[in-house]
C-alpha positions as CSV (number, residue, x, y, z in Angstrom):
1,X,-8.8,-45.2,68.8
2,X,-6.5,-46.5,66.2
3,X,-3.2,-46.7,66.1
4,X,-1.9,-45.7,62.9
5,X,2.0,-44.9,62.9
6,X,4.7,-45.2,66.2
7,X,8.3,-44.0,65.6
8,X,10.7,-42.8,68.1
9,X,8.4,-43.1,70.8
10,X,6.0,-41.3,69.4
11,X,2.3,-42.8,69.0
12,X,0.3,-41.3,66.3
13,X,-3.8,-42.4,66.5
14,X,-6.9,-41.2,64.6
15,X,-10.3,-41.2,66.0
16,X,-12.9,-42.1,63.6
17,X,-16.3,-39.8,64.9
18,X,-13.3,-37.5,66.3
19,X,-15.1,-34.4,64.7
20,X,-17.5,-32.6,67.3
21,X,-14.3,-30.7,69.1
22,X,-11.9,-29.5,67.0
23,X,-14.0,-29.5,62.9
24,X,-10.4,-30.2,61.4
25,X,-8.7,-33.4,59.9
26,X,-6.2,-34.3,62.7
27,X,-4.4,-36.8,64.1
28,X,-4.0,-37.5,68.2
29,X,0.1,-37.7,69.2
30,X,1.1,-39.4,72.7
31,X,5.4,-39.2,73.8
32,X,5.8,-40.2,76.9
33,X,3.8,-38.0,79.1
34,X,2.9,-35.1,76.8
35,X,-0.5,-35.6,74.3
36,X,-1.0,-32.9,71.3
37,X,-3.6,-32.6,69.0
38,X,-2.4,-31.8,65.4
39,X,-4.3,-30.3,62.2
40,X,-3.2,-32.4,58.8
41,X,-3.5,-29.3,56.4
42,X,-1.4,-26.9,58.2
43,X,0.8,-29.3,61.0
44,X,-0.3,-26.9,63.7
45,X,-1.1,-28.0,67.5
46,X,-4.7,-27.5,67.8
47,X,-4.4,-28.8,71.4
48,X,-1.8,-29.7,74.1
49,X,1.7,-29.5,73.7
50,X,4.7,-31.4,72.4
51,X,8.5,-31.0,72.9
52,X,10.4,-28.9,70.0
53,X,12.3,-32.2,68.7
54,X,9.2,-34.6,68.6
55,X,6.5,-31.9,66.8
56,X,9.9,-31.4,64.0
57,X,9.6,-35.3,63.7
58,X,5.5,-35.4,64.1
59,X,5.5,-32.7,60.9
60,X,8.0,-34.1,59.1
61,X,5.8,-37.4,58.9
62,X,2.5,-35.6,58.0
């Protein structure tokens, strides 16, 4: 797993052979206790969940 952006707490990551689960770009968020998988194109939660104030922050940076 590598770690490509942390603001805020929040700890973006990218798996490289990430692509037999979810067969869309997307990135892996962590806060605190809470873990979301998130599409690139349309900065939707594909899995997981995240609090209202991080995704806002998490979309804003895609």
């Amino acid at each position: 797993m590598a770690i490509i952006s942390m603001f805020y707490g929040i700890i973006v990551s990218m798996y490289y052979f990430d692509n037999r689960r979810h067969h869309l770009p997307h990135i892996h968020v962590k806060y605190q206790e809470e873990e979301a998988v998130i599409a690139f194109e349309t900065g939707e939660i594909l899995e997981g969940s995240m609090k209202a104030s991080k995704m806002k922050l998490v979309q804003a940076w895609i």
